[in-house]
N, C-alpha and C positions, 0 to 999 in steps of 0.2 A: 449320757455316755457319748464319748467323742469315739464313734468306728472307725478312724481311721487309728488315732491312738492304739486301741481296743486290738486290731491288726496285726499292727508291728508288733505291740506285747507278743501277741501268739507267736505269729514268725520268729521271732525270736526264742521263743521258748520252744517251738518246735527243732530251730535248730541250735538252740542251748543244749538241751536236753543229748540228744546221739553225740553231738559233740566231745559231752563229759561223757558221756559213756566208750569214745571212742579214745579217747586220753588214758583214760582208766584202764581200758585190755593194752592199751602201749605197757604202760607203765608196770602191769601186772606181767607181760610177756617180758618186758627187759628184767623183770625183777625173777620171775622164773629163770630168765637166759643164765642169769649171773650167780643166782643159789645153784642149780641144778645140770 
């Protein structure tokens, strides 16, 4: 196992992760804004 590889995966997926989650309440507030 190369750690430094091994790393970045995580980093990334640590900030993959809130990312899409942060996209998603956008999306879901514009989408509230415009139904309601």
């Amino acid at each position: 196992v190369r750690w430094g590889v091994a790393g970045n995966i995580a980093v990334a997926w640590v900030l993959t992760i809130p990312a899409a989650a942060a996209v998603a309440a956008v999306m879901f507030w514009a989408l509230a804004a415009i139904i309601g």
